[in-house]
C-alpha positions in Angstrom: -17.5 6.6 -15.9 -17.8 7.6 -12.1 -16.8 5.8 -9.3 -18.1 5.7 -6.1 -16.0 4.9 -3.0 -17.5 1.7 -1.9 -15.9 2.2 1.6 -17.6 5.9 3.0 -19.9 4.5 4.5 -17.4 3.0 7.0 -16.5 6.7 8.2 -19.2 8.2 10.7 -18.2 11.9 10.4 -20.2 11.5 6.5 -23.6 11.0 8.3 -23.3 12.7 10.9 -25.6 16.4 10.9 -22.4 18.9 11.3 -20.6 18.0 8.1 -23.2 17.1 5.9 -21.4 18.2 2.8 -18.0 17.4 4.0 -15.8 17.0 0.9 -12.4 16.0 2.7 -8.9 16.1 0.7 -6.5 16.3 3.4 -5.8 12.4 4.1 -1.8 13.3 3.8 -2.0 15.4 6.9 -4.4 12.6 9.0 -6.6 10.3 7.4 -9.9 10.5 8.9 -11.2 7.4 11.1 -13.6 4.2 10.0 -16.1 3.1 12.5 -14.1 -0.2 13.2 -10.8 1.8 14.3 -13.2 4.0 17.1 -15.2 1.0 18.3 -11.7 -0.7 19.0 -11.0 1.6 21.1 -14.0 2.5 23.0 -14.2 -1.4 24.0 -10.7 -1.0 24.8 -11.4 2.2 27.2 -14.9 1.2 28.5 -14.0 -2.8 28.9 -10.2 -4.2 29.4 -8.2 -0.7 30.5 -5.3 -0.9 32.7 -1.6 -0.5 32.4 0.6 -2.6 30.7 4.1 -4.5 31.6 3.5 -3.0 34.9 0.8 -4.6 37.5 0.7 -8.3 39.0 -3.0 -8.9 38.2 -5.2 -10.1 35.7 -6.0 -7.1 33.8 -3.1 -5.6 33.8 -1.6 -8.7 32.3 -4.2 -9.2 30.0 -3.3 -5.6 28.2 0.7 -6.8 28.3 -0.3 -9.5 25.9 -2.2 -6.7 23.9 0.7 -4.2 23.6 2.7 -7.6 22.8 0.6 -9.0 19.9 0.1 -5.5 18.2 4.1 -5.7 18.5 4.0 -9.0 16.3 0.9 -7.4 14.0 3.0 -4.1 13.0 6.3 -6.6 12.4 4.0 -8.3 10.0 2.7 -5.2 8.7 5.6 -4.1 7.8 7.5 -7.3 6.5 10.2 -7.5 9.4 11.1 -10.6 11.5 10.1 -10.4 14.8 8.0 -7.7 17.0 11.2 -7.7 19.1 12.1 -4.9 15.6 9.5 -2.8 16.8 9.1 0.0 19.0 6.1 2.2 19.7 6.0 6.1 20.4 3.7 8.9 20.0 4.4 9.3 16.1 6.9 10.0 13.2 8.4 12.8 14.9 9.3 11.0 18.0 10.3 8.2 15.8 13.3 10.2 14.2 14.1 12.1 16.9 14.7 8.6 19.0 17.0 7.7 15.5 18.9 10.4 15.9 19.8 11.0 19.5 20.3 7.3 20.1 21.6 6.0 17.6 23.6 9.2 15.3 24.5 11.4 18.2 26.4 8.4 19.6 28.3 7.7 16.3 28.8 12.3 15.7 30.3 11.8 19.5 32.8 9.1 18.8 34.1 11.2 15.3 34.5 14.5 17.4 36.4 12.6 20.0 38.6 10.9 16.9 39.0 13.9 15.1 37.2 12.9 12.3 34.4 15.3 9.9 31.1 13.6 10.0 27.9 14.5 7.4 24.4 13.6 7.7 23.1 13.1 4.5 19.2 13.8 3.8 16.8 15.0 0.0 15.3 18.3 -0.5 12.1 16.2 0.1 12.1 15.8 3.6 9.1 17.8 5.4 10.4 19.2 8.8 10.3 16.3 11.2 12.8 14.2 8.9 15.1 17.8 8.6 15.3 19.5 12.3 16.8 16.6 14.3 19.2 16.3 11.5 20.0 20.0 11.5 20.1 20.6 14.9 23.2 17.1 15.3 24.9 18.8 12.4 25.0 21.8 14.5 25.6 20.8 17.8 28.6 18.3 16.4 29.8 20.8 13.6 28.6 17.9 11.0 27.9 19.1 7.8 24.1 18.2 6.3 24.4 17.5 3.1 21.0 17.9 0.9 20.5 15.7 -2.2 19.0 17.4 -5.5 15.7 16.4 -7.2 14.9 15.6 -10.7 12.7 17.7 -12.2 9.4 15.2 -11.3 10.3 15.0 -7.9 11.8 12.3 -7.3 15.2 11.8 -6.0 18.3 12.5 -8.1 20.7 9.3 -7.8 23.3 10.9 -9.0 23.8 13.5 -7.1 23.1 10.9 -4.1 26.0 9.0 -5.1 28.5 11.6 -4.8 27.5 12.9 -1.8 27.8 9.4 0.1 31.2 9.0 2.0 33.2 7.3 4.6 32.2 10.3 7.2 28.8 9.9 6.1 26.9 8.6 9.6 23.5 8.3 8.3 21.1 9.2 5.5 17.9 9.9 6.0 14.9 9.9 3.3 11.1 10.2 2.4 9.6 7.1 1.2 7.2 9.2 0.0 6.8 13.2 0.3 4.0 14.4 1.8 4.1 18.0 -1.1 5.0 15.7 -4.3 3.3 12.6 -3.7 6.1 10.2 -5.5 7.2 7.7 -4.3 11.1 6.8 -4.0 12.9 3.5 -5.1 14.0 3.2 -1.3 15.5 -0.2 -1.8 18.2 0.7 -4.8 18.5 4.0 -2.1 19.6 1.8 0.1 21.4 -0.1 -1.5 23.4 2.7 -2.2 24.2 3.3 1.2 24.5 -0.1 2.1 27.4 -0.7 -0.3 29.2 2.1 1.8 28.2 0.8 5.3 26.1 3.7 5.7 23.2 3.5 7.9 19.8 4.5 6.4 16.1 6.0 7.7 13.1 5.7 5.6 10.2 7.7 6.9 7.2 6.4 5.4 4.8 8.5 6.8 2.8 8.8 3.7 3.7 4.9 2.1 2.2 3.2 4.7 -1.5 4.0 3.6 -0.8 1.9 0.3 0.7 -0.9 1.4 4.0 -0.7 -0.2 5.9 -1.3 2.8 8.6 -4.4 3.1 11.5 -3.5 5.6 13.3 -6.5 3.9 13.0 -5.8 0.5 13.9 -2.2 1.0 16.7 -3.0 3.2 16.7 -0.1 5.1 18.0 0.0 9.0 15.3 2.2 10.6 11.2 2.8 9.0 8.6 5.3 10.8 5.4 6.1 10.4 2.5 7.1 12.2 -1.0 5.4 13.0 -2.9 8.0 12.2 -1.7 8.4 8.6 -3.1 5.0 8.2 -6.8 5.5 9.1 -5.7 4.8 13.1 -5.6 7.3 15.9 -3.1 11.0 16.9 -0.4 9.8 19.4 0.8 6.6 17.8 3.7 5.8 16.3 6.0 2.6 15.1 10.0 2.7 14.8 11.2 -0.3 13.1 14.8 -1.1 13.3 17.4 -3.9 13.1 18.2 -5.6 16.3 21.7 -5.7 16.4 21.7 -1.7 16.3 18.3 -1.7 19.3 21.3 -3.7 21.2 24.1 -1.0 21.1 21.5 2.2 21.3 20.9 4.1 24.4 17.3 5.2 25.1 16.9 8.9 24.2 14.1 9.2 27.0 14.3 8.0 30.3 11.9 6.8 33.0 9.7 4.1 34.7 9.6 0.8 32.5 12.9 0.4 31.3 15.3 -0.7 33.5 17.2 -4.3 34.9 18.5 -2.0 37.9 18.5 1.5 39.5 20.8 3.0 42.1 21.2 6.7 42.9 24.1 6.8 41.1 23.3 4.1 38.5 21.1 2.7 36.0 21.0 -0.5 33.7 18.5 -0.4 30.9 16.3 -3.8 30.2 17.3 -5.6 26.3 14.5 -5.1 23.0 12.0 -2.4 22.4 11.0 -1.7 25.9 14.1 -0.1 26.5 12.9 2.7 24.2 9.7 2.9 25.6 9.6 4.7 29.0 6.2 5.6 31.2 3.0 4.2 30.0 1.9 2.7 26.8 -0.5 4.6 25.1 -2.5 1.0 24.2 -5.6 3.3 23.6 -4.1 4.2 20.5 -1.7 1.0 19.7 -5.2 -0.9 19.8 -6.4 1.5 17.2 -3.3 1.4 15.0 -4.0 -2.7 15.0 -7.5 -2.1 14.3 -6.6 0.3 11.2 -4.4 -2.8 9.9 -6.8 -5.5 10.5 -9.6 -3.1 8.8 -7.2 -2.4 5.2 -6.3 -6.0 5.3 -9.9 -7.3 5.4 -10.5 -4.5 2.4 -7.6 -6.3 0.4 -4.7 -4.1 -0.9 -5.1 -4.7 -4.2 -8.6 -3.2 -4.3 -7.5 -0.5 -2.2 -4.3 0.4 -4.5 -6.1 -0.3 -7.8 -9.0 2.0 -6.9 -7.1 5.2 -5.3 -4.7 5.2 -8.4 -8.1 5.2 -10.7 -9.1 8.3 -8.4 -5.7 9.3 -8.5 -5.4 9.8 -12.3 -8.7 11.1 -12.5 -7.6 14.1 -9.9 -4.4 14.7 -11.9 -6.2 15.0 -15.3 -9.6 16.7 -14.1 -6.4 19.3 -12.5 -4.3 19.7 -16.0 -7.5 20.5 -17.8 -7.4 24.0 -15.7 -5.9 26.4 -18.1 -5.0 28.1 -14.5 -3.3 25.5 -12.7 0.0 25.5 -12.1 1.4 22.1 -10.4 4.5 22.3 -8.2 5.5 19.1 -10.2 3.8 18.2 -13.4 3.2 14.7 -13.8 3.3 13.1 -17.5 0.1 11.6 -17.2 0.4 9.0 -20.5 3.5 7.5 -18.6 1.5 7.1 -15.6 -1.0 4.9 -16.9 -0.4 1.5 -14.8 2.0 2.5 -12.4 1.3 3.8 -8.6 0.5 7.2 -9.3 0.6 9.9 -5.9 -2.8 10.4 -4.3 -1.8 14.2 -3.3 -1.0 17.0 -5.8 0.0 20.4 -5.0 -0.2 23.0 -6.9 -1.1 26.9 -7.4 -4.1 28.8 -9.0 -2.1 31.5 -11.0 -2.6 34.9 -10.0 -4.4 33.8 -6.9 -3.2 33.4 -3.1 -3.4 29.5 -1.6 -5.0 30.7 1.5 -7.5 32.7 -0.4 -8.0 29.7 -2.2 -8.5 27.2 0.6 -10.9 29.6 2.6 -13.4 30.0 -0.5 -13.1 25.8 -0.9 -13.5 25.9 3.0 -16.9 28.0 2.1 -18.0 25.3 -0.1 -17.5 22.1 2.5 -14.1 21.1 0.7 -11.5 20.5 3.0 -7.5 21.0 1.3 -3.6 22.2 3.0 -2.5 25.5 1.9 1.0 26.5 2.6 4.5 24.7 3.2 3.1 21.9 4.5 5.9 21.6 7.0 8.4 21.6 3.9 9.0 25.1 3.8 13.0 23.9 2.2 11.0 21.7 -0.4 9.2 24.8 -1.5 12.0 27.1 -1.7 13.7 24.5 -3.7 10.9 24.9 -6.5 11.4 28.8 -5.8 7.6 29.1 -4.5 5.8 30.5 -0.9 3.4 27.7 -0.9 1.1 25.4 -2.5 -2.4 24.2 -2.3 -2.7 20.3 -1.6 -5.6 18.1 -2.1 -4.8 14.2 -1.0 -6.8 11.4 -1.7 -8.5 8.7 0.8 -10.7 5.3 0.9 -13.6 7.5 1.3 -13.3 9.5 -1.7 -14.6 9.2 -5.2 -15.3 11.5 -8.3 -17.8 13.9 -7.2 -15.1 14.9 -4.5 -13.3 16.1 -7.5 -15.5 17.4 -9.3 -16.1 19.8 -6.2 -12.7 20.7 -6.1 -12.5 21.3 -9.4 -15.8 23.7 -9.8 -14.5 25.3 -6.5 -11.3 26.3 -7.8 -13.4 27.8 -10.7 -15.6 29.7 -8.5 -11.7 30.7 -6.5 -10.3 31.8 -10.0 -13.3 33.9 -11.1 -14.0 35.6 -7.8 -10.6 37.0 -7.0 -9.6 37.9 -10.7 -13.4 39.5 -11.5 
């Protein structure tokens, strides 16, 4: 039986004249916005704009208590105590670049100045932004990154985790979800692992959020990221959750206007909490959109949202395997995934056909997918491939978007092998 998504209609860019037959899988690189996210904002521009923390009036302290209550909202979001756990940025990037130079650099300084080896420990997983800061402190402090193995569906190998946890280990950082594969991780026994060793942890959960399957608590991680945008919000928002004991003893990676007690010429003493790691202006634009976003997936309920992308989910997986030409990066026992949270993105190859000659004839057709490394060029020479076609699921999309993809990758096979 076919489903329809009952939510498309909240999504302009489907009625509007210049994508009529837009068929869009590419939600794990930016989910597209609902009308209720852009209409937060526009009120917010037109209507109550001004800067925050900053100006002795009204309005200015009016969008203070804004960027303050969307602090609370994203602590509740995400399961953690207090908004004082919360910090916002520009995205997941900056979020684990901030981890890394103020809270690991610190800790790779004080081993080179003891003498003592230092690793970073991180999965084959990781796209680019949860690998380069890493690399780059391994480098710079002669650390040595250590990369943990996969099984062979994706997921992480524990094993291999274990013994590659130490006493020099300074942090480990990991995918709550990967943005090629799709699965997602058992973060909390992850953590746990770490824990038992006093080893700090990172969870990006860049592409978890959108499902809901976010508790910092339960997980038990140190630090969590992930970007508005991935969660039907707006570009140039991100959240950094961390414990408060560790916001206490980090130094802010960027400085500026907004986060200090005092300022000399020859001194500086840096304000307590989240503003401390949040220098110039707010971009509330967007931090009203990423509340919106929330407000909007919590008013849908999660447990529609969840039970009807894993329908579509299995449905894209076995409409896929039916292909006698596809050829998944990681082939998912479907019978084992009835009932569970199956990934909403797949990537895969058309045998004997390039992905980007692929995605241009779908791009012919209205159908909207990723080809290439998907910023996790390591991931895919792990599985010994160039790169991959990805199609990734969203609340706006239902069978026929499938079916699409699936008679376009037909019309792909037959017109480059004829």
């Amino acid at each position: 039986m076919s489903i329809i998504s009952p939510w498309k209609q909240d999504f302009p860019i489907f009625s509007t004249r210049a994508y009529p037959r837009l068929c869009y899988l590419d939600s794990a690189a930016t989910c597209l916005t609902p009308k209720h996210v852009a209409d937060a904002i526009y009120h917010y521009q037109c209507y109550a704009h001004a800067n925050s923390h900053k100006g002795l009036y009204q309005l200015s302290a009016n969008v203070t208590e804004i960027v303050e209550q969307a602090r609370e909202k994203v602590a509740h979001f995400l399961g953690a105590n207090s908004g004082q756990q919360i910090i916002f940025n520009s995205g997941t990037t900056e979020a684990l670049n901030l981890v890394a130079y103020s809270f690991v650099e610190p800790l790779l300084i004080k081993a080179q100045q003891q003498e003592t080896a230092s690793n970073i420990v991180i999965s084959a997983a990781e796209h680019h932004a949860n690998l380069l800061p890493w690399q780059r402190l391994a480098q710079q402090y002669q650390a040595e990154l250590r990369v943990v193995d996969l099984m062979p569906d994706g997921t992480l190998n524990i094993e291999h985790l274990r013994s590659l946890l130490d006493s020099e280990t300074r942090v480990l950082a990991v995918t709550h979800c990967s943005n090629v594969i799709g699965q997602y991780e058992d973060v909390q026994q992850i953590c746990q692992l770490a824990s038992d060793k006093k080893i700090a942890t990172v969870v990006d959960g860049a592409q978890a959020v959108a499902r809901g399957a976010v508790d910092v608590n339960a997980i038990g991680c140190d630090f969590y990221v992930f970007s508005a945008h991935k969660l039907y919000g707006p570009t140039g928002c991100g959240v950094l959750y961390g414990k408060v004991e560790h916001f206490d003893n980090m130094r802010p990676y960027q400085l500026g206007g907004g986060i200090i007690s005092s300022v000399s010429y020859q001194q500086s003493e840096f304000i307590a909490g989240p503003l401390k790691f949040e220098p110039g202006s707010h971009n509330v634009a967007a931090i009203v959109g990423l509340v919106e976003a929330i407000d909007y997936l919590n008013d849908l309920s999660w447990h529609d949202i969840n039970h009807y992308l894993n329908d579509l989910a299995f449905y894209l997986q076995q409409s896929l395997q039916e292909l006698k030409y596809f050829k998944p990066l990681v082939k998912l026992p479907l019978p084992e995934y009835k009932g569970v949270t199956l990934p909403t993105l797949t990537s895969f190859q058309i045998k004997g056909v390039h992905c980007h000659d692929v995605a241009s004839i779908l791009d012919s057709e209205d159908i909207a997918v990723r080809a290439g490394h998907h910023c996790a060029q390591p991931l895919h020479q792990f599985f010994a491939v160039n790169s991959t076609i990805r199609a990734s699921l969203g609340l706006y999309n239902d069978y026929s978007d499938i079916d699409r993809l699936v008679a376009g990758l037909d019309q792909a096979h037959q017109l480059m092998l004829s």
